[in-house]
ZASERO-976183 format. One record per residue (C-alpha): x, y, z; residue in three letters. Coordinates in steps of 0.2 Angstrom, whole numbers, plus 5000, padded with zeros to 4 digits. Example, Ala and Ser with C-alpha at 12.3 -4.5 7.8 and 13.67 -1.06 7.14 Angstrom:
5062; 4978; 5039; ALA;
5068; 4995; 5036; SER;
//
This chain:
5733; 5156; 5070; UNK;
5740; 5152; 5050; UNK;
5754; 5160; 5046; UNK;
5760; 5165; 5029; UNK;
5771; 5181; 5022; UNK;
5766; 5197; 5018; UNK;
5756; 5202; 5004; UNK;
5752; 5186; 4999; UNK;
5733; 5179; 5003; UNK;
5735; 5183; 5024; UNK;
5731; 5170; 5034; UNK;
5717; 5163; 5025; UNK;
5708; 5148; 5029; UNK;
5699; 5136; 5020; UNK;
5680; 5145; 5019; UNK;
5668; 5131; 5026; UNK;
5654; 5136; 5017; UNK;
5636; 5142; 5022; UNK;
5626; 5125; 5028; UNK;
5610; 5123; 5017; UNK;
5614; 5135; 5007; UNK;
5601; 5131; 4991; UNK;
5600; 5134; 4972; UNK;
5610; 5146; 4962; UNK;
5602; 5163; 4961; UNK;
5591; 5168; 4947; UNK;
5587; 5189; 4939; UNK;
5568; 5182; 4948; UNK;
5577; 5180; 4963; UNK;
5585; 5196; 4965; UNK;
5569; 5208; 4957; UNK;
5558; 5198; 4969; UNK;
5572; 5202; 4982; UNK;
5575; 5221; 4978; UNK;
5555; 5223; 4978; UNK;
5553; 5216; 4995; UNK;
5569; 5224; 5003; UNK;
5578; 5218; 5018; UNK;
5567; 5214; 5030; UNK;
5555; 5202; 5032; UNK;
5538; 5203; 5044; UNK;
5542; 5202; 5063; UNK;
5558; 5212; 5061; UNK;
5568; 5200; 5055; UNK;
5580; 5199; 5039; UNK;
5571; 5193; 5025; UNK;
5577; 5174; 5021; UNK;
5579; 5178; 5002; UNK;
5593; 5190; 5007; UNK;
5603; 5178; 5019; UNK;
5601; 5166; 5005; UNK;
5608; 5180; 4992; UNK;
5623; 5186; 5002; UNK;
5628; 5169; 5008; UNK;
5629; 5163; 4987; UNK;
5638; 5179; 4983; UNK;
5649; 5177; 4998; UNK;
5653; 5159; 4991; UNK;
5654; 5165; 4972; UNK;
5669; 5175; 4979; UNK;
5677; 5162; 4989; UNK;
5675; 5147; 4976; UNK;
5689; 5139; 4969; UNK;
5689; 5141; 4950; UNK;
5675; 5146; 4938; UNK;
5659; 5147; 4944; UNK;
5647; 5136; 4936; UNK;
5636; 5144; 4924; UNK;
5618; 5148; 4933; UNK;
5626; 5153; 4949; UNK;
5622; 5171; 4948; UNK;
5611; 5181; 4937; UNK;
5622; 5187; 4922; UNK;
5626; 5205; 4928; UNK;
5630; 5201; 4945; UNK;
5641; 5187; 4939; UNK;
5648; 5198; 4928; UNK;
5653; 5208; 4941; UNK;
5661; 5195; 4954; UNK;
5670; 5187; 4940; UNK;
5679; 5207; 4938; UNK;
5683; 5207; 4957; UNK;
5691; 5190; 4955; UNK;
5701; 5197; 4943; UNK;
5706; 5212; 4953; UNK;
5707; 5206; 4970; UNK;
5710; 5190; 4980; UNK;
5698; 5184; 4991; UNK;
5702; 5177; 5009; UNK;
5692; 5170; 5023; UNK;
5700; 5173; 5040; UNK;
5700; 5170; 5058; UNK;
5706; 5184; 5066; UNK;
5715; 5183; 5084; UNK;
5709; 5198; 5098; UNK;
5719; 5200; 5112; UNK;
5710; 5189; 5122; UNK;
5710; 5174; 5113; UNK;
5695; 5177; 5104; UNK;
5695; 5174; 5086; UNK;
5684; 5184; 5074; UNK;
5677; 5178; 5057; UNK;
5683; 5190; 5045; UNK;
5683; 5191; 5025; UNK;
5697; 5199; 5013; UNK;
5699; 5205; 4994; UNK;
5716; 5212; 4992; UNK;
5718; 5220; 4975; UNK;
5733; 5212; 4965; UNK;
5741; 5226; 4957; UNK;
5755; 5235; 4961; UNK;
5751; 5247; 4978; UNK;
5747; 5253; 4991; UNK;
5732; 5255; 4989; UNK;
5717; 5260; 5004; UNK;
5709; 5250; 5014; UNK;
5691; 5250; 5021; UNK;
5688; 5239; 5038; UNK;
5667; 5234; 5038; UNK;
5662; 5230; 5055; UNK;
5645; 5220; 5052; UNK;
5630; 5226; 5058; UNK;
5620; 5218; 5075; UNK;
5615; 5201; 5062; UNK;
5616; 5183; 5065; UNK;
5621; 5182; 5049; UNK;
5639; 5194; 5053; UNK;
5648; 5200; 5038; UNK;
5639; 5189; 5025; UNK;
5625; 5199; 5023; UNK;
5633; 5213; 5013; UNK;
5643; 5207; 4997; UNK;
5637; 5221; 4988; UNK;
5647; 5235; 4998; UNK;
5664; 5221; 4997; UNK;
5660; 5221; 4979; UNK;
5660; 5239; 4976; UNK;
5673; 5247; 4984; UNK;
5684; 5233; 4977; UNK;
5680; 5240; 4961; UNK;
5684; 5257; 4964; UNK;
5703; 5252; 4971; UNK;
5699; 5247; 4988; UNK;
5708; 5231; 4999; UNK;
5692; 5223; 5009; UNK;
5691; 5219; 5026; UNK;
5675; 5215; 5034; UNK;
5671; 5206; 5051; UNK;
5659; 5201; 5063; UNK;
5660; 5206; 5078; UNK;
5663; 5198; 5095; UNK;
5649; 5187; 5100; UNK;
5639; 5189; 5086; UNK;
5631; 5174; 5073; UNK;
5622; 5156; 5074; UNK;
5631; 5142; 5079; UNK;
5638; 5133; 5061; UNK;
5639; 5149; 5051; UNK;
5658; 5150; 5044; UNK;
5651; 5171; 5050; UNK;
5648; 5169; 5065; UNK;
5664; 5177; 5080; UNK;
5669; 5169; 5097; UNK;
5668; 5179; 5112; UNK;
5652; 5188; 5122; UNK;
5644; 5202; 5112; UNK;
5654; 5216; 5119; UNK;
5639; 5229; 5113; UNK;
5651; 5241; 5109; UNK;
5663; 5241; 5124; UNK;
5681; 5240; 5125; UNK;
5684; 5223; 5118; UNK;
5676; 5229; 5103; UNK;
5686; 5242; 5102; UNK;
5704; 5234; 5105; UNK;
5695; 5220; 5092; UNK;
5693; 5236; 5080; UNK;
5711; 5239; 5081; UNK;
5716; 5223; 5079; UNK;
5711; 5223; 5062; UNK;
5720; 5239; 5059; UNK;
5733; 5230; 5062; UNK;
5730; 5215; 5052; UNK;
5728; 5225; 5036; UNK;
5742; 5234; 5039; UNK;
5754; 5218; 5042; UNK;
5745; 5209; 5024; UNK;
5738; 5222; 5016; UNK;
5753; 5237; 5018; UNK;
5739; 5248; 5014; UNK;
5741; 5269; 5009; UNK;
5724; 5274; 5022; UNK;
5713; 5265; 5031; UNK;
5697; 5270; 5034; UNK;
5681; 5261; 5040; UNK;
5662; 5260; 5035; UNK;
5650; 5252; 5047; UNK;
5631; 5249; 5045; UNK;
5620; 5249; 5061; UNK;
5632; 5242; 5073; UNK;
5646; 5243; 5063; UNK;
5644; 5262; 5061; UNK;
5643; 5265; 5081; UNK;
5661; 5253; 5081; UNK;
5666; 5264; 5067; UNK;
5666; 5278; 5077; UNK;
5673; 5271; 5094; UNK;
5688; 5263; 5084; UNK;
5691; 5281; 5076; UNK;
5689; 5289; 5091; UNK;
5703; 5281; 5099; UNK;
5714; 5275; 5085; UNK;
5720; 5289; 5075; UNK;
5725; 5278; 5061; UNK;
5708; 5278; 5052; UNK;
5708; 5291; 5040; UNK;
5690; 5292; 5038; UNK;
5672; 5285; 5044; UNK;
5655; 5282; 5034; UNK;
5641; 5278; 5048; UNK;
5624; 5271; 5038; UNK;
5609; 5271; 5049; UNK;
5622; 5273; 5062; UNK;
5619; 5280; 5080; UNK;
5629; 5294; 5091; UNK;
5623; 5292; 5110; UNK;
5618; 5275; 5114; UNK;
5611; 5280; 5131; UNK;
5597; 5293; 5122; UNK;
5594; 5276; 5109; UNK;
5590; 5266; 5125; UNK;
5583; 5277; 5137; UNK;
5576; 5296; 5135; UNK;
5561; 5306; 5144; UNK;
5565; 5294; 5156; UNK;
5556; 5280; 5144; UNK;
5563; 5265; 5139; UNK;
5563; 5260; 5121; UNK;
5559; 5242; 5125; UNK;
5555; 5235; 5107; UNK;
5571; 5241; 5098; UNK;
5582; 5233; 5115; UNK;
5571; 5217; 5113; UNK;
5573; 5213; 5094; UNK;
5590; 5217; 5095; UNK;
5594; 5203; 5109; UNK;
5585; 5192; 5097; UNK;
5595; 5196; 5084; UNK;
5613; 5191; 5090; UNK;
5609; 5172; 5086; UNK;
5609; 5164; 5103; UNK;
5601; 5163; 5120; UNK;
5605; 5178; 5131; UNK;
5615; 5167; 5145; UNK;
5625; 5162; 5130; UNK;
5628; 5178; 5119; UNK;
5632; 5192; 5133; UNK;
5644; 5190; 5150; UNK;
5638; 5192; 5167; UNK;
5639; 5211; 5169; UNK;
5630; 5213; 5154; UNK;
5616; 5202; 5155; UNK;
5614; 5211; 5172; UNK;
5614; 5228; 5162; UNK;
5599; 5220; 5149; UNK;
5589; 5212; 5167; UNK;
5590; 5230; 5173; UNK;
5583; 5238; 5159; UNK;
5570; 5225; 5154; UNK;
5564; 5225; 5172; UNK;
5566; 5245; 5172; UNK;
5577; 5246; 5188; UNK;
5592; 5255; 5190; UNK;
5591; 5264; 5174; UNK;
5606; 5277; 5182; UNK;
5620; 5263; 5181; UNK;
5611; 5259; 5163; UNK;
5614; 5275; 5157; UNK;
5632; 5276; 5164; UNK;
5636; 5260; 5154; UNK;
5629; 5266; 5137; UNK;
5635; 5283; 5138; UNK;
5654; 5272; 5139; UNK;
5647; 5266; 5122; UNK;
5641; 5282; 5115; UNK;
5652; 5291; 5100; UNK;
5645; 5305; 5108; UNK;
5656; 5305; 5124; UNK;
5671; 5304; 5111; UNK;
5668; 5317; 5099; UNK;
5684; 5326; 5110; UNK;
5696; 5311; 5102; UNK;
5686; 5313; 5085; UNK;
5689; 5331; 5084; UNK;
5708; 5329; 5090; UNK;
5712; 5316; 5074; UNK;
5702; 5327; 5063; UNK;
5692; 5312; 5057; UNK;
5681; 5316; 5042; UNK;
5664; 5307; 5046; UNK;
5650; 5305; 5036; UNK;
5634; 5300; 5045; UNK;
5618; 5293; 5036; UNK;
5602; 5290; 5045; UNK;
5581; 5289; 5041; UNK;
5566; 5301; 5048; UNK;
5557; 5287; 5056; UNK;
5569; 5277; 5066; UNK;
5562; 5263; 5077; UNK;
5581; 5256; 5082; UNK;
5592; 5271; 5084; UNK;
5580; 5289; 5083; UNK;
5587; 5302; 5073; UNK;
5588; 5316; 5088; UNK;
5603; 5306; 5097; UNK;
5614; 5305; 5079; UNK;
5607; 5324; 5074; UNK;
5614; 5329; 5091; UNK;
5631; 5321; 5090; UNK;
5634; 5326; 5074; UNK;
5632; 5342; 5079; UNK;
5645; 5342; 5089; UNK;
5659; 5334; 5080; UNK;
5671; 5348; 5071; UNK;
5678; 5339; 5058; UNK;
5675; 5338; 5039; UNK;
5657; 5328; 5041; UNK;
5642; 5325; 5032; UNK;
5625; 5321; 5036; UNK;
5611; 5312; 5025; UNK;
5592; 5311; 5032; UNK;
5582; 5300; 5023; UNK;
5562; 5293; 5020; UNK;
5561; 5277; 5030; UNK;
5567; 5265; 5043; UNK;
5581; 5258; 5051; UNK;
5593; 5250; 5036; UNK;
5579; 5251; 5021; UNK;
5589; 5265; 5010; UNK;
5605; 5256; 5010; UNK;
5600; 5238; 5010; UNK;
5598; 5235; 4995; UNK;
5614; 5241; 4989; UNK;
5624; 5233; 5004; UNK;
5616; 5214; 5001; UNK;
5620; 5218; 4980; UNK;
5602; 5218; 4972; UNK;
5606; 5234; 4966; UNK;
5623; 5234; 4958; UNK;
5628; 5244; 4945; UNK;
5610; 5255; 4947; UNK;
5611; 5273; 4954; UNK;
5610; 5272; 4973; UNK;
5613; 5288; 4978; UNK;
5614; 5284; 4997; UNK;
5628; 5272; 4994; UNK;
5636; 5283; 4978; UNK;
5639; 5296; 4992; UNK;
5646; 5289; 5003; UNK;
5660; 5280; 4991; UNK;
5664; 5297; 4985; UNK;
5666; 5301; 5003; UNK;
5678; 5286; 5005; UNK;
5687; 5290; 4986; UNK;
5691; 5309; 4994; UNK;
5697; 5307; 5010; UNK;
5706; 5291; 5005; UNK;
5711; 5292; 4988; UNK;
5713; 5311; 4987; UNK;
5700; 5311; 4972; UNK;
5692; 5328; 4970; UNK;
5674; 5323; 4965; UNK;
5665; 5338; 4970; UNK;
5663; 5330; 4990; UNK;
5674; 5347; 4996; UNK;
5661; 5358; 4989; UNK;
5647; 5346; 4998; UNK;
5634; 5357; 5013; UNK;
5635; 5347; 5029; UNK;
5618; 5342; 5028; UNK;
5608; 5334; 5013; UNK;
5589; 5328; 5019; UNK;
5574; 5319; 5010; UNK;
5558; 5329; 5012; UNK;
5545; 5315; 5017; UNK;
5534; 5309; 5006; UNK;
5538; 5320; 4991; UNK;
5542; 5305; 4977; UNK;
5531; 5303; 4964; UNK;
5521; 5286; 4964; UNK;
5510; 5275; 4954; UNK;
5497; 5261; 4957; UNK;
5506; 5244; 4957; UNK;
5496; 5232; 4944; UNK;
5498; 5212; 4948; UNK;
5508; 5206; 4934; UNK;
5495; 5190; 4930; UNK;
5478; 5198; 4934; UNK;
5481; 5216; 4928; UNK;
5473; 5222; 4944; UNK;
5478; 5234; 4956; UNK;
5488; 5228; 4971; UNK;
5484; 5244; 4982; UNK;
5505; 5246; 4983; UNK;
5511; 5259; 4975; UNK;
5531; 5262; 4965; UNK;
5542; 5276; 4965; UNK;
5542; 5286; 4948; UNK;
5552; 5303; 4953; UNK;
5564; 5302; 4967; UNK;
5558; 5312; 4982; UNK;
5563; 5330; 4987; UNK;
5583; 5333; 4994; UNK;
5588; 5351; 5003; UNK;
5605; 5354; 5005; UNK;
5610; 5366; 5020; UNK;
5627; 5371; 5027; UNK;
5625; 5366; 5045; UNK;
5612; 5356; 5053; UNK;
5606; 5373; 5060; UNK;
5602; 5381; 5046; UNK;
5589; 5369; 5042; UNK;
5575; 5377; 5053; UNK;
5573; 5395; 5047; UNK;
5558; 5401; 5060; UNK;
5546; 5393; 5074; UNK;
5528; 5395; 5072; UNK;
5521; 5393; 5091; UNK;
5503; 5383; 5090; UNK;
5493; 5387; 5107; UNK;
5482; 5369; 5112; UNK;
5465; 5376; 5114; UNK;
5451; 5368; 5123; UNK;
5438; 5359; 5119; UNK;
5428; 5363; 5103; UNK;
5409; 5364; 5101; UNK;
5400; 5348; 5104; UNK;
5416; 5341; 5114; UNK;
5428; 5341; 5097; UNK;
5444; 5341; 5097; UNK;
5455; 5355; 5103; UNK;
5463; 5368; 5093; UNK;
5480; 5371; 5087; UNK;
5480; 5391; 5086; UNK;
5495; 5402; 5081; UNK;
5501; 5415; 5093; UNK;
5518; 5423; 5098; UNK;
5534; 5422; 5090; UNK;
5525; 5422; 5073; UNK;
5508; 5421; 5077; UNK;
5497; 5435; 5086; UNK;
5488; 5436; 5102; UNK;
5490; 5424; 5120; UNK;
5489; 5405; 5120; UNK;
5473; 5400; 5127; UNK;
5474; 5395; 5144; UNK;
5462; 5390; 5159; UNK;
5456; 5374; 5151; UNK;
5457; 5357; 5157; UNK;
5456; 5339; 5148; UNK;
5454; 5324; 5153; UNK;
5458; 5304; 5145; UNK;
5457; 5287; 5150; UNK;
5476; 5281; 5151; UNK;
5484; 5266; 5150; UNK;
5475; 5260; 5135; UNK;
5483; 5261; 5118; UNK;
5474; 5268; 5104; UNK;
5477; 5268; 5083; UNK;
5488; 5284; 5084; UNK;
5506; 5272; 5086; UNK;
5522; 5277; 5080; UNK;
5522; 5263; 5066; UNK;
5512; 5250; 5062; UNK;
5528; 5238; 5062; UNK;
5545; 5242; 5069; UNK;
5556; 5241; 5051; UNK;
5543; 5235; 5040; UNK;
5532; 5251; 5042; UNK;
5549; 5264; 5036; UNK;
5552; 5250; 5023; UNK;
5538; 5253; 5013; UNK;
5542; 5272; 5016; UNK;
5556; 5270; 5007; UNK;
5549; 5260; 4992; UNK;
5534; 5274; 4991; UNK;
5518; 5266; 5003; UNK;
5520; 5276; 5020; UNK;
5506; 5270; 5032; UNK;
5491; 5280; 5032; UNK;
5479; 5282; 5047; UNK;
5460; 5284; 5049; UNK;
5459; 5298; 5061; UNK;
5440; 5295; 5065; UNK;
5448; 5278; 5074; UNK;
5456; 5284; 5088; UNK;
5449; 5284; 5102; UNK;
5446; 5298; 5111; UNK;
5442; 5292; 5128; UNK;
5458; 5286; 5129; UNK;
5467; 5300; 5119; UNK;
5466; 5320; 5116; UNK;
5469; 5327; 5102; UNK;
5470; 5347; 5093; UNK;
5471; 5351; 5076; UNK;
5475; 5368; 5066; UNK;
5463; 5373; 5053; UNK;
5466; 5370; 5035; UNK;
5485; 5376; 5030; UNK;
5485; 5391; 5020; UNK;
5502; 5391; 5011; UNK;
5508; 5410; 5012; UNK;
5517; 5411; 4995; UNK;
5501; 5404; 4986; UNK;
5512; 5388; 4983; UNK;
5504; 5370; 4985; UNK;
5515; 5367; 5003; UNK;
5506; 5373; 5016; UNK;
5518; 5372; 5030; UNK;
5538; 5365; 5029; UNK;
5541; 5358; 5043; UNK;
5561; 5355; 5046; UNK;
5568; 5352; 5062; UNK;
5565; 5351; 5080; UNK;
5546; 5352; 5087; UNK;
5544; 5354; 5106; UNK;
5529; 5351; 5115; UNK;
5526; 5358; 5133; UNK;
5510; 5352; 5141; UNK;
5503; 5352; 5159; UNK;
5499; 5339; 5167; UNK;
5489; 5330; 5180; UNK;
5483; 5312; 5185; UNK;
5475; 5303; 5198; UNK;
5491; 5292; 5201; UNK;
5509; 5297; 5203; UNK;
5517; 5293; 5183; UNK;
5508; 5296; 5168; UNK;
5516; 5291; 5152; UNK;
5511; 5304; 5136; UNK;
5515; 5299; 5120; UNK;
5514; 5312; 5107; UNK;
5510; 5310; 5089; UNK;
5511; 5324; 5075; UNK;
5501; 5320; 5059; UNK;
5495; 5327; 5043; UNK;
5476; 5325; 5042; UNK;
5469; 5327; 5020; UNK;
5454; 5332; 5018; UNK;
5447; 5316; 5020; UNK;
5452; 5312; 5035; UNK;
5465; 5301; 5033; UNK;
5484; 5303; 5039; UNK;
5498; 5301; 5037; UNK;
5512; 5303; 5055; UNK;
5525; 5318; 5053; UNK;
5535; 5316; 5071; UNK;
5531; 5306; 5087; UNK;
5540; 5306; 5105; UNK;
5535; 5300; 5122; UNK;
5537; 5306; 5139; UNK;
5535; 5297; 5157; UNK;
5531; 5309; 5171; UNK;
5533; 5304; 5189; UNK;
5527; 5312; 5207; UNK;
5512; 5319; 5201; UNK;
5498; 5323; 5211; UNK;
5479; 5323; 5208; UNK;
5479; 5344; 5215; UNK;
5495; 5349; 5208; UNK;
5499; 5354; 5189; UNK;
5516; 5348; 5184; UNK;
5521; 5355; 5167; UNK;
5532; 5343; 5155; UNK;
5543; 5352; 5139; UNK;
5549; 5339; 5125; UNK;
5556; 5336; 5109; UNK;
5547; 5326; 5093; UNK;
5558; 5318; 5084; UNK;
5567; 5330; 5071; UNK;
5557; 5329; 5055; UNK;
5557; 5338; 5035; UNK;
5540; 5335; 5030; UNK;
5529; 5347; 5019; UNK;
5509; 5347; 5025; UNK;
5500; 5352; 5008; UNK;
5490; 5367; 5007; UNK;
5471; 5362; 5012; UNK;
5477; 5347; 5025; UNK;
5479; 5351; 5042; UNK;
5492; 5346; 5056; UNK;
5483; 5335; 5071; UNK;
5490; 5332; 5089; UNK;
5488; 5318; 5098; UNK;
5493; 5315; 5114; UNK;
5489; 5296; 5122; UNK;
5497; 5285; 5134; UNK;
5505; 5270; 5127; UNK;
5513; 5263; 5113; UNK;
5521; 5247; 5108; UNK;
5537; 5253; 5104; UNK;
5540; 5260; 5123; UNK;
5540; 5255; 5141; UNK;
5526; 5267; 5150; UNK;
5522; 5270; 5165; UNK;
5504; 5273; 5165; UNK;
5493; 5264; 5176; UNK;
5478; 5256; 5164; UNK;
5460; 5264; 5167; UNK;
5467; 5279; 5179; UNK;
5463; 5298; 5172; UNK;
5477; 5309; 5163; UNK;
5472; 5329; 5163; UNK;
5480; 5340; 5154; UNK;
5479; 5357; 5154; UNK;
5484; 5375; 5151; UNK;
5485; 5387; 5167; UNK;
5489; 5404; 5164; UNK;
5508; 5402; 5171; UNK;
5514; 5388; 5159; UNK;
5502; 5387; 5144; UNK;
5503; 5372; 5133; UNK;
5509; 5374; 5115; UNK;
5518; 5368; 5101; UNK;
5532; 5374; 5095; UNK;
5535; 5370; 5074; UNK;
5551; 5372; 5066; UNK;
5551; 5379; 5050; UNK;
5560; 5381; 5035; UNK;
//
């Protein structure tokens, strides 16, 4: 490995650069970019945005001026001030094992100490090169940079990409995770460390903090808390997000994981011995550490979206909930990665991003000491789905309506002090039975703030096995994406078919202050049905929608459950949760629930063309339960 003496550059090497790297940026470039967002169709990064971070990347290793062109003017602008301030490095950084990891610096040139932030990339071919925006930023608020790939990770050629097997957050990853502590502390002499991960890099964040009290403080984007619930819960398995993230390490499996953990994937794609699966994610679960967390007393803030395809928001809600340090918790409109994106890659700099704004001023306080009003924060701050303000999108040649619609007024936040203070009451919905002319069911209020008994002595019967147009998302990423930029999917309820799906609906919502909301939904749901089939599993996927007046919807909550040992003569009742939601249903629409049997996010384990029953018996009534606030 290259020496050279403290404070200096570290031991940088020469940067490679980025193979095929293309022409200099243009402002085109980057509107087009910002418009589009991160990811592209399939569930893959966009190539514009490898292409941007890879220039910026180079524009801040380059020897000398950049030639004129390179970047569009403010964004140049901008690298040429980090220039200035900080020193940039390309590193290979040795593990413990011999490994060595591709890591990049900027250590600021005044007089110190100054902080340091360690970025983990997130679980990206492209490793560390994808975010020049965040190493740009917190350069200019005072911050040395470190950022890395970790083990495994990249393609072959890319100056990125890290030696070693993907560790998927395991002990090498993080020993690798200090490592670098100490690497910035030997070159860097820094005042604090602290670390900032995206996706990936937020879990590693927390597993380094966990069990290296040196890290002074943690901000987790679209992070996740118990990888076990991620992968595996109602005994289903969430088999697209597992198999877009083994495409996404940049090699062949046999090539990018060791034997025990290819083992581990085998197991889980083939859906055999899930127990020894859970064991191993669970030693990869902040969760299991929150003990070590609370010990250090580590501030974390945590930052995740509604509709999460990779990492759902139940497992991160949960462990947050129990850390007991200083911590914070964002909830956002959208997908995996589509708040943050943009301002992580750099199309954005300089513009209000207030997902990104608060979580710097939640590095500059428990850092740098800076009170900027982050001690008077409430531990949770949520987005209300879809509560921007949008307008028709025109095509800029034509002048005619594209059917995409742009953001005009930010969406609704609520503040609360816990997570728990976010649902205020339950309303209990009773699932009736079929209406006249064999209609849907109803969802009819009873109980806890209802009146009356749920109705029960009903039976209902579907056709499983077969998936229907009540899904999750119309794409895993692409679907939350256009959340976030203000186009959530909407759904023709009249298409789904109900021979092989049930559904109930409430009446229209009647708000009870007179307001235009006519329910707030804010937590938890719970659903508890019960259940026959005519083999021994069933698989039932539940789907919560807001149903306008005409007829089409737009999805609040989803969750599925597989059942096992059932029996053709015996009921077998099922309680779960929805995923945690803040949604406000308009007075006048209705709330619609539709229970099928499959859906392509999911392994299932229903049998195609056998018959699911559901029911309601006297003794273990189906309803749902809807948080309120």
């Amino acid at each position: 490995m290259p020496q050279s003496s403290p404070l200096t550059d570290g031991p940088s090497e020469e940067f490679p650069g980025f193979p095929g790297i293309g022409t200099a940026l243009t402002e085109a470039d980057t509107d087009r970019l910002a418009a589009d967002g991160l990811w592209a169709s399939g569930g893959t990064v966009h190539p514009e945005a490898v292409r941007f971070g890879q220039t910026v990347v180079t524009a801040l290793l380059a020897d000398g001026a950049l030639p004129e062109g390179t970047l569009p003017a403010a964004l140049a602008e901008r690298v040429a001030r980090v220039r200035g301030l900080a020193l940039p490095g390309y590193h290979r950084i040795e593990t413990t094992d011999g490994h060595r990891l591709s890591a990049f610096s900027l250590r600021r040139l005044a007089p110190g100490p100054h902080p340091l932030v360690v970025l983990p990339s997130g679980w990206t071919p492209f490793g560390w090169g994808l975010f020049p925006g965040a190493y740009i930023a917190l350069a200019l608020r005072g911050y040395h940079v470190l950022a890395y790939t970790p083990r495994g990770l990249g393609l072959p050629g890319l100056p990125t990409t890290s030696e070693g097997y993907v560790d998927v957050a395991g002990p090498h990853d993080v020993a690798d995770g200090s490592t670098l502590v100490d690497f910035g502390i030997e070159h860097f002499a820094p005042a604090v460390t602290g670390f900032m991960g995206e996706s990936y890099g937020s879990g590693i964040s927390q597993l380094v903090a966990a069990h290296d009290e040196r890290v002074a403080a943690v901000v987790a984007l679209s992070t996740w808390g118990n990888l076990a619930t991620s992968l595996y819960e109602n005994r289903t398995r969430h088999l697209a997000a597992v198999r877009a993230l083994i495409g996404f390490t940049g090699g062949p499996v046999e090539e990018k994981f060791d034997e025990g953990n290819r083992k581990i994937l085998d197991d889980f794609l083939g859906d055999r011995n899930l127990d020894a699966v859970v064991r191993w994610a669970e030693r990869r679960s902040p969760e299991t550490y929150t003990d070590l967390t609370d010990d250090h007393g580590t501030p974390t803030f945590y930052s995740n979206t509604w509709h999460e395809s990779l990492f759902a928001v139940n497992e991160a809600v949960d462990t947050f909930d129990r850390l007991r340090v200083p911590k914070r918790l964002n909830l956002w409109i959208g997908d995996h990665a589509a708040p943050e994106g943009a301002g992580l890659l750099g199309t954005g700099l300089g513009a209000p991003d207030p997902v990104l704004d608060e979580a710097y001023a939640w590095l500059d306080h428990h850092l740098k000491g800076e009170r900027n009003g982050v001690e008077e924060w409430d531990e949770v701050c949520a987005q209300v789905m879809f509560t921007y303000v949008t307008e028709p999108v025109s095509d800029p040649v034509t002048g005619q309506p594209t059917g995409a619609r742009r953001i005009v007024g930010p969406a609704v936040r609520e503040s609360r002090p816990t997570w728990r203070d976010v649902t205020v009451g339950y309303e209990l919905l009773a699932l009736t039975g079929e209406g006249a002319g064999g209609t849907d069911g109803g969802l009819v209020p009873f109980g806890r703030d209802g009146e009356g008994t749920p109705a029960t002595g009903w039976r209902r019967t579907f056709l499983a096995g077969v998936d229907t147009e009540a899904t999750a998302m119309g794409e895993p990423l692409r679907t939350g994406q256009e959340e976030w930029k203000g186009n959530p999917r909407t759904y023709d309820i009249r298409k789904i078919d109900r021979r092989h799906a049930l559904a109930w609906t409430t009446g229209p919502l009647v708000p009870a202050d007179g307001g235009p909301v006519g329910r707030r939904v804010r937590g938890v749901p719970r659903l508890r049905l019960t259940v026959r089939s005519t083999v021994t599993t069933a698989c039932l996927v539940a789907h919560l929608f807001d149903v306008a007046e005409d007829g089409t919807a737009r999805i609040v909550t989803h969750e599925p459950l597989n059942a096992y040992d059932l029996t053709a003569d015996r009921d077998t009742t099922v309680t779960w949760r929805l995923q945690a939601a803040a949604y406000d249903v308009p007075a006048g629409h209705r709330l619609m629930l539709v229970v099928d049997s499959k859906d392509p996010l999911y392994g299932d384990a229903s049998v195609t063309w056998t018959q699911t029953e559901i029911g309601s018996p006297p003794e273990a009534a189906s309803f749902l339960e809807l948080p309120l606030g």
